[in-house]
PAZAPA-4460 file (N, C-alpha, C; in steps of 0.05 Angstrom, whole numbers, plus 32768, in hexadecimal, padded with zeros to 4 digits):
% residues 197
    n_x    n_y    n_z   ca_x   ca_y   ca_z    c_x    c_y    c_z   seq   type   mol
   8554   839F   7D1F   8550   83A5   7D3B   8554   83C2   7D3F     1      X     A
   854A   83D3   7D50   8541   83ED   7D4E   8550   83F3   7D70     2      X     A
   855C   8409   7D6C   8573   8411   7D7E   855F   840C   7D97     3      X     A
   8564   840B   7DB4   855B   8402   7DC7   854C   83EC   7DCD     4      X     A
   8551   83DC   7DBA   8543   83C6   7DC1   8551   83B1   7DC7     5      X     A
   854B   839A   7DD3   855A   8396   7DE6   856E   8376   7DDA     6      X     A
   8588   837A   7DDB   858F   8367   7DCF   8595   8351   7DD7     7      X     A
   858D   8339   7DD0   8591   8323   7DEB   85C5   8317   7DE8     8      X     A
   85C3   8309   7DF6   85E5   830C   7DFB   85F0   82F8   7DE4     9      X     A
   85DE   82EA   7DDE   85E3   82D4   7DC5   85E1   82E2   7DAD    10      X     A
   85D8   82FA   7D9D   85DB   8315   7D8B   85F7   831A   7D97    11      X     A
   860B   831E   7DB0   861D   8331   7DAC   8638   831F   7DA0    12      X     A
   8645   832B   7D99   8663   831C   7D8A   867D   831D   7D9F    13      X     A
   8683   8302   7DA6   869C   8308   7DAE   86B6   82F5   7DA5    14      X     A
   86AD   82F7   7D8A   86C5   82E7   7D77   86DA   82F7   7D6B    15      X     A
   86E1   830C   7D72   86F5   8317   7D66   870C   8312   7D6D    16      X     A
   8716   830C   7D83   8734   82FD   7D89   873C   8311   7DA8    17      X     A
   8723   832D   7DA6   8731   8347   7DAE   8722   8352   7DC5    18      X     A
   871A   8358   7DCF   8704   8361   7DEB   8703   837C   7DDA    19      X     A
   8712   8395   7DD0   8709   83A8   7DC4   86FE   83A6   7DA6    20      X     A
   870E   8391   7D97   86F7   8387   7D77   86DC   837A   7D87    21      X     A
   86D2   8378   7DA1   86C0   836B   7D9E   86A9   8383   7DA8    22      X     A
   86B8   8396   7DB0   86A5   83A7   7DB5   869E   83BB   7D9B    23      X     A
   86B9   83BC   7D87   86B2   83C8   7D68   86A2   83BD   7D57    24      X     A
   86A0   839E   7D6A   8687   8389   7D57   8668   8393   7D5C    25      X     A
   8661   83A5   7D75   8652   83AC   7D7A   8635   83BE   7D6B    26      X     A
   8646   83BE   7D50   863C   83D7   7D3C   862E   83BF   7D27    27      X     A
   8637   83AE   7D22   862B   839B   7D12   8614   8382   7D17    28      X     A
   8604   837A   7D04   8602   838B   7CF4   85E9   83A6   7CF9    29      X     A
   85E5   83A9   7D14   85DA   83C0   7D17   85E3   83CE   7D36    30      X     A
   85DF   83DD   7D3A   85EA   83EB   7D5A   85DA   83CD   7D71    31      X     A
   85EF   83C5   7D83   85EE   83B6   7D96   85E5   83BE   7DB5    32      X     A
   85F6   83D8   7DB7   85F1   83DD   7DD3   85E2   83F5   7DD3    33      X     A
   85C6   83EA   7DCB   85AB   83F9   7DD0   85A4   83FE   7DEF    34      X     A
   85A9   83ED   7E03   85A9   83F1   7E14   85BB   83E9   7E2D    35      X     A
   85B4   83EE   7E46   85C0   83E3   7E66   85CC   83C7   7E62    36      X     A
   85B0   83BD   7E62   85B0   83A7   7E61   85C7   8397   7E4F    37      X     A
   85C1   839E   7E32   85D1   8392   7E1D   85EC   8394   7E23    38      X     A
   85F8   83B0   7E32   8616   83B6   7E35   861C   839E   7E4D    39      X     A
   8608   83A2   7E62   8612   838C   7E77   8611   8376   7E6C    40      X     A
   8605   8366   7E58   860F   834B   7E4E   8624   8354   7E3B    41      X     A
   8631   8362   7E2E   8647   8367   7E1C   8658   8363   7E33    42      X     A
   865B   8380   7E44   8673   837C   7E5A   867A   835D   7E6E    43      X     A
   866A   834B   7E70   866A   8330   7E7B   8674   8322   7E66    44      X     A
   8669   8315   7E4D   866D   8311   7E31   8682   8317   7E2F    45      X     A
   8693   832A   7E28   86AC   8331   7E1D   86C4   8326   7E3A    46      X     A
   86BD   8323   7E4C   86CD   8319   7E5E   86DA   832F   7E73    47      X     A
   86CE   8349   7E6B   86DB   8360   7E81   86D8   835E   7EA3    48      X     A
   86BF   834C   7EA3   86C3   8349   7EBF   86B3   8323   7EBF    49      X     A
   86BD   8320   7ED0   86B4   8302   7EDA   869C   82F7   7EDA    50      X     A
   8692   82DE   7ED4   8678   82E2   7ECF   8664   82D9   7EF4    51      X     A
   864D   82E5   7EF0   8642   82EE   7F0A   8643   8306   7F1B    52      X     A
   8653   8314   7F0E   8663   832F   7F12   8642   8342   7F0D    53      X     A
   863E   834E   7F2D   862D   8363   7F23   862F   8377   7F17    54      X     A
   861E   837F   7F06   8624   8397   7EFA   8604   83B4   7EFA    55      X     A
   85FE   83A6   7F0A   85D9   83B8   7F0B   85E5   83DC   7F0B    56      X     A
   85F3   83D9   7F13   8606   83F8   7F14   860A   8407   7EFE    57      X     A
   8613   83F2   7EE3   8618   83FE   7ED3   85FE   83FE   7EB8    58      X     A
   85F2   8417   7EBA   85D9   8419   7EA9   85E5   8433   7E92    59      X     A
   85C6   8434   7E88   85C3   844A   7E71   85CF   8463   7E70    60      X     A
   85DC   8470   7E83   85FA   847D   7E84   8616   847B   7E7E    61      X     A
   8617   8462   7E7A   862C   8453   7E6B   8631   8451   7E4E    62      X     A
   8617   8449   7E46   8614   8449   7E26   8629   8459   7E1B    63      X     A
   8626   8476   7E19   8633   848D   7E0F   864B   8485   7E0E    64      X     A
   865C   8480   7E1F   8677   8479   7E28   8685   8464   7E18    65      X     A
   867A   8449   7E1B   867F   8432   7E08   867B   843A   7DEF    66      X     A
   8660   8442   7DE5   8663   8451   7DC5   867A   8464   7DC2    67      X     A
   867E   8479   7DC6   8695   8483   7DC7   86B6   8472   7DC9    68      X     A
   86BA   845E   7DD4   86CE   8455   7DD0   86D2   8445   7DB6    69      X     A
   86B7   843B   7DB3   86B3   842A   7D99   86BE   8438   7D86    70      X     A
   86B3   8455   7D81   86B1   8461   7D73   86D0   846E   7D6C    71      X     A
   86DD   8469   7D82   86FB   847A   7D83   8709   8455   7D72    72      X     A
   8701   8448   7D7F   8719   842D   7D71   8712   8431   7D56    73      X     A
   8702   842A   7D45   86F7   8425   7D25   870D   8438   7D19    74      X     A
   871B   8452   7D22   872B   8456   7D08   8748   844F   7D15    75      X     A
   874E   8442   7D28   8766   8437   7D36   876C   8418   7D2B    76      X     A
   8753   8411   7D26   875E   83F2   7D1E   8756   83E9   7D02    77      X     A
   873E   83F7   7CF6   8735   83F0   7CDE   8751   8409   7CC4    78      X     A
   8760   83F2   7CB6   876D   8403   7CA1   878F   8406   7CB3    79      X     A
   879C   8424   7CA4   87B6   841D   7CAD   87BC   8432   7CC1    80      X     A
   87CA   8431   7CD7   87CB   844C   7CEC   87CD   8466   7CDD    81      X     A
   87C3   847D   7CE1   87CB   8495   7CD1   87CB   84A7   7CEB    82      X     A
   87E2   84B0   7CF4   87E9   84C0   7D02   87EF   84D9   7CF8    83      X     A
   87E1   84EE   7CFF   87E0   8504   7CF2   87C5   8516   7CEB    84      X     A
   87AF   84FB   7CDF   879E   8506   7CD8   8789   8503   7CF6    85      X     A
   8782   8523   7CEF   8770   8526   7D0F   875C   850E   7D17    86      X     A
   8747   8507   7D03   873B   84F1   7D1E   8748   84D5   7D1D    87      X     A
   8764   84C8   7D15   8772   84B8   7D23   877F   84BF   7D38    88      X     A
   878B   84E0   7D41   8799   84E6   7D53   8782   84E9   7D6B    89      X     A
   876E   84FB   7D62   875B   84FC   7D76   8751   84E3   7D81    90      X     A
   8746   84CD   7D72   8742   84B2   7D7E   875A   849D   7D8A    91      X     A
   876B   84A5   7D89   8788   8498   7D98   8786   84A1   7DB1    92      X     A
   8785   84BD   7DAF   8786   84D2   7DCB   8776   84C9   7DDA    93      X     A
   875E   84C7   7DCE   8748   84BB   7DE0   8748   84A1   7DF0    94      X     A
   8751   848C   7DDD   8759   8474   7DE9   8776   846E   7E00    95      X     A
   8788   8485   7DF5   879D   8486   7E07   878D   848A   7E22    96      X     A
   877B   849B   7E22   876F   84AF   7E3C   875D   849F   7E4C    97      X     A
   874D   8488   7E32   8743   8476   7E4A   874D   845F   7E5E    98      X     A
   8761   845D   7E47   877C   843F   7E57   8782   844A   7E6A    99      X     A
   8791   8468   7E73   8790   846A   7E8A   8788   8465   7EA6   100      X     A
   876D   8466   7EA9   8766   845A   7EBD   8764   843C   7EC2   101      X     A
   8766   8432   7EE0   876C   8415   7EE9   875D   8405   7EE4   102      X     A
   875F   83FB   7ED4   8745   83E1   7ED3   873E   83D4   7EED   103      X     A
   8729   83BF   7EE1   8719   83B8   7F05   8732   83A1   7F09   104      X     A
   872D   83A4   7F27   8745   8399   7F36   873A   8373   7F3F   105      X     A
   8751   835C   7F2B   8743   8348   7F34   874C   833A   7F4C   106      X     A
   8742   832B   7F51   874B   831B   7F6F   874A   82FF   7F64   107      X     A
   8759   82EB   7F76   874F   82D7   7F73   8743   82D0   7F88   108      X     A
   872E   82B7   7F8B   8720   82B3   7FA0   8716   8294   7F9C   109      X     A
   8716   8287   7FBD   8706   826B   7FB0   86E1   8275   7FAD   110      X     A
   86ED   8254   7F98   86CF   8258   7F8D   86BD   823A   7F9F   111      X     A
   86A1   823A   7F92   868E   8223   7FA6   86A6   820D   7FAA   112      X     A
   86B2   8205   7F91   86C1   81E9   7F95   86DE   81E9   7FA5   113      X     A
   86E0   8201   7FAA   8704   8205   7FB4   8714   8213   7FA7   114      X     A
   870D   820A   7F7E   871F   8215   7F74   871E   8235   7F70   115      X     A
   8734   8241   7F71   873D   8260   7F6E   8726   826D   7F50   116      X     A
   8716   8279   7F4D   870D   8289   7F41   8714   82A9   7F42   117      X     A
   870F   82B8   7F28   870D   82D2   7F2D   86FA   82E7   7F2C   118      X     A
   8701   82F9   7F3C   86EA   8308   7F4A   86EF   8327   7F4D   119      X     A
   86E2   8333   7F46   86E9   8356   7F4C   86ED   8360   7F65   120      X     A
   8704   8374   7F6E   86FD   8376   7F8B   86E6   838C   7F99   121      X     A
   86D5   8393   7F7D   86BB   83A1   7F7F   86B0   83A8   7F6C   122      X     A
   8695   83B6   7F6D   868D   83BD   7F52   8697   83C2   7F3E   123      X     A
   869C   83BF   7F2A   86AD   83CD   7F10   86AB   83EC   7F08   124      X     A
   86AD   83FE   7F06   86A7   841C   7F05   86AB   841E   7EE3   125      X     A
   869E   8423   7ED3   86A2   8431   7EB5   86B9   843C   7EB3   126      X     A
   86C3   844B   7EBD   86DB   8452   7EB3   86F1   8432   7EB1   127      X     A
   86EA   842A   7ECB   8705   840C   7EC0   86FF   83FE   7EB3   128      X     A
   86DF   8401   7EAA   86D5   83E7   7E98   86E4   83F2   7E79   129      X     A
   86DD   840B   7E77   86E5   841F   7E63   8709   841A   7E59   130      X     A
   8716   8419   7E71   8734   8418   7E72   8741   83FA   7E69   131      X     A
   8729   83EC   7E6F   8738   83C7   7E6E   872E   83C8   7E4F   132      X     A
   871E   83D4   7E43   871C   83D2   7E19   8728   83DF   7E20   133      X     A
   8737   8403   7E21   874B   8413   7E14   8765   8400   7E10   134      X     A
   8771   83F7   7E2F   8786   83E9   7E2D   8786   83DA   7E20   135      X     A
   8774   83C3   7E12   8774   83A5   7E05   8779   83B7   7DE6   136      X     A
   876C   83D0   7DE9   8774   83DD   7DCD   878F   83EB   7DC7   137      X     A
   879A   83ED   7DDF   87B6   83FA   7DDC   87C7   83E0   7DD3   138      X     A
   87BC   83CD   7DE6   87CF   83B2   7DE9   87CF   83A6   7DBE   139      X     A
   87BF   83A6   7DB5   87BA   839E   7DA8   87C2   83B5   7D8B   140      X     A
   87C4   83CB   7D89   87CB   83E2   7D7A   87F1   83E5   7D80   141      X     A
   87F5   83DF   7D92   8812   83DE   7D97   881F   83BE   7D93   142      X     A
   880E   83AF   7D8F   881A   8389   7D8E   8821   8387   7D69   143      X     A
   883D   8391   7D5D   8835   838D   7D46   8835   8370   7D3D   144      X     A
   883B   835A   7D52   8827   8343   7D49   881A   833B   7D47   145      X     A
   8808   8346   7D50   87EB   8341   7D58   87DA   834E   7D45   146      X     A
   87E0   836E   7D37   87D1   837F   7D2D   87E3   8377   7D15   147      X     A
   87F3   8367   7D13   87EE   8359   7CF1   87E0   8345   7CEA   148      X     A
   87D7   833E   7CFF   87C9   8322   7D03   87A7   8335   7CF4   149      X     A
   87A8   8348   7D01   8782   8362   7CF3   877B   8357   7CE3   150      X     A
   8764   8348   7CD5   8758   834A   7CC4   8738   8358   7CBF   151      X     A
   8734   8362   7CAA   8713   836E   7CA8   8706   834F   7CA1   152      X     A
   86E7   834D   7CA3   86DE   8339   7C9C   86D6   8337   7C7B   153      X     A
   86DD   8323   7C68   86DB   8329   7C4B   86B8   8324   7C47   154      X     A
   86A6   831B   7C57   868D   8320   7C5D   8679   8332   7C51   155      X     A
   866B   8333   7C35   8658   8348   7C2C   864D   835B   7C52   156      X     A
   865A   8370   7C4C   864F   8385   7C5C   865A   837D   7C6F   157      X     A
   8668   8376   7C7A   8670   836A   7C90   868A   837D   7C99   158      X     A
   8687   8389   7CB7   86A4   83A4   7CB5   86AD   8399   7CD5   159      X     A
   86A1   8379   7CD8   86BC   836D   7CEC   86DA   8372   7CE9   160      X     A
   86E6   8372   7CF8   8700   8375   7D03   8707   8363   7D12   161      X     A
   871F   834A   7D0C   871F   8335   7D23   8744   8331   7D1D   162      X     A
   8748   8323   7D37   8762   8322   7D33   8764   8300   7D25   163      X     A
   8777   82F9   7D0C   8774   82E2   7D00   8793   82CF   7D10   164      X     A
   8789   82B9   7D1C   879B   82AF   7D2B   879C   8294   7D1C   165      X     A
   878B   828E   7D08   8789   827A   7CFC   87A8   8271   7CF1   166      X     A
   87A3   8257   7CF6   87C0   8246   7CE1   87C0   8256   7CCD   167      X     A
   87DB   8258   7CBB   87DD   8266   7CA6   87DC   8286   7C9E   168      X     A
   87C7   8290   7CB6   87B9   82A8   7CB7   87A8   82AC   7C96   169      X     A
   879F   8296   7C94   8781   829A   7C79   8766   829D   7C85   170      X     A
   875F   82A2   7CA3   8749   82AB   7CA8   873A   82BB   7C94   171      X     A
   8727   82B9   7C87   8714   82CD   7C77   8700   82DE   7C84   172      X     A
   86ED   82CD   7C93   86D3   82D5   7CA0   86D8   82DF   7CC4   173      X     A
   86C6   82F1   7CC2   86CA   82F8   7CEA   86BB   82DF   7CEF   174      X     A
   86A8   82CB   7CE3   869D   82B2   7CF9   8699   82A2   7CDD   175      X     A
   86AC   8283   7CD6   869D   8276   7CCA   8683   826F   7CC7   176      X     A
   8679   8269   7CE0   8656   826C   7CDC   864C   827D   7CD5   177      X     A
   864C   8291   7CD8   863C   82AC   7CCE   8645   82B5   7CB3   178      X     A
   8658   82C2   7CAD   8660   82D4   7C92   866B   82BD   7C82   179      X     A
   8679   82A3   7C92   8685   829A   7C78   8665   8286   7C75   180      X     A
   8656   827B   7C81   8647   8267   7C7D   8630   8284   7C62   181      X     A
   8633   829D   7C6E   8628   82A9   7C53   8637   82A1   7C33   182      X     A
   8646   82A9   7C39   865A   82AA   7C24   8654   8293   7C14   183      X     A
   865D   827A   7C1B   8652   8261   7C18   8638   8253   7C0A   184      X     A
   8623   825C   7C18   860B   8263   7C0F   860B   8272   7BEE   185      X     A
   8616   828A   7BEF   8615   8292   7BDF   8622   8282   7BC0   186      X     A
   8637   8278   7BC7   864C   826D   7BB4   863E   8254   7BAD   187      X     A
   8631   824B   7BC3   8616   822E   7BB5   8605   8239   7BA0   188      X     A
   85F3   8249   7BA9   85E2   825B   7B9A   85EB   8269   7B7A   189      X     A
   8606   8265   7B7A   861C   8278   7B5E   8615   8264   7B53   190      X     A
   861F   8246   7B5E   8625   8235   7B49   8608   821B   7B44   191      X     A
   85F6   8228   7B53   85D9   8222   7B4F   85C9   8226   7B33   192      X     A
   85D6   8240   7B31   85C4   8255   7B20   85DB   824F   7B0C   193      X     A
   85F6   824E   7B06   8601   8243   7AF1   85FE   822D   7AE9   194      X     A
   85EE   821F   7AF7   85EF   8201   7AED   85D2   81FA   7AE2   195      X     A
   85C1   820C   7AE6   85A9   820B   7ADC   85A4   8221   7AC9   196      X     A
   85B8   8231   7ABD   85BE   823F   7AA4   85C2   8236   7A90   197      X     A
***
C-alpha cells in the first residue's frame, strides 16, 4: 500500500494493551496514517475520544504531529531506557512537552436509553488528542509493572510492541491470528518438507 492511500479502520491495530503502542503499531507493516481520514478512524479506534465523536476538524495538518510523536515513543519503549544519550533525552523531552497539555474534557451524559454515556464537552483540539498518547506514554514508561509486562513481537519482521498481560506472561506474538497463525504456518510447512525428505 503506497503512502496516501487510504486505509480502511479494520487495517488499523489496536491490540497492543496501550493507546500509545497502538499508535507505534502504526508503522507496520507499512506507514498507516497516509491520511485525514485514516488518523480519524485511528483516533476513534484507539478509544481517545467516544465513538460518534466528530472529528471533520481534524485533517491533513495533523498528520505531521501524530508522526512525530510516533516517532519520539519507538526509542522510549522499544529496548532499555538510556538516559543520556541525545535522541532518548530529546524524545522524552518531547513527550514530557506533549503530556502537558489537557486532554479533551469528558462528561457524562444520558444516552437514547437513559443510560449515562461518554461524551466530549467539545471538539477535541490536537494538541489534547496529542496529550491523552503523551500521558498513556508517561503513564506507562513510569508503571514499572506494566513496562515489565513490554514485550517486542517474536514475529519474522514484526517490530510490534504490546504490553503481555497474559497468564504466566508467555505471550509470544502481538496477535495470535496474525504473526503467531504465521509462525504456525510456517512450522507446518518445516515439518512438511521434513517429512517428504
Amino acid at each position: 500500500m503506497a503512502l496516501g492511500t487510504v486505509t480502511a479502520p479494520h487495517e488499523l491495530r489496536f491490540d497492543t494493551g496501550r493507546v500509545c503502542l497502538d499508535l507505534l503499531a502504526t508503522t507496520h507493516p507499512v506507514e498507516r496514517l497516509g491520511s485525514a481520514e485514516v488518523l480519524r478512524a485511528w483516533i476513534t479506534g484507539s478509544g481517545l475520544v467516544p465513538a460518534g465523536t466528530v472529528l471533520a476538524h481534524a485533517d491533513a495538518s495533523w498528520l505531521p504531529a501524530f508522526r512525530e510523536l510516533r516517532d519520539r515513543l519507538a526509542p522510549l519503549v522499544r529496548g532499555r531506557p538510556a538516559p543520556g544519550v541525545p535522541s532518548y533525552d530529546l524524545a522524552l523531552a518531547r513527550v514530557n512537552e506533549l503530556a502537558r497539555a489537557a486532554p479533551p474534557a469528558p462528561r457524562a451524559v444520558p444516552g437514547e436509553d437513559g443510560a449515562l454515556v461518554r461524551r466530549l464537552d467539545g471538539p477535541p483540539g490536537r494538541a489534547a488528542l496529542l496529550a491523552a498518547v503523551a500521558r498513556d506514554a508517561v503513564d506507562l514508561l513510569t508503571d514499572p509493572v506494566v513496562r515489565a509486562g513490554l514485550r517486542q513481537c517474536e514475529g519474522d519482521d514484526c517490530p510490534i510492541v504490546y504490553v503481555d498481560t497474559s497468564r504466566g506472561r508467555r505471550r509470544r506474538w502481538c496477535s495470535s491470528e496474525i504473526c503467531g497463525n504465521r509462525e504456525r504456518v510456517a512450522r507446518h510447512r518445516r515439518r512438511a518438507a521434513l517429512a517428504r525428505a
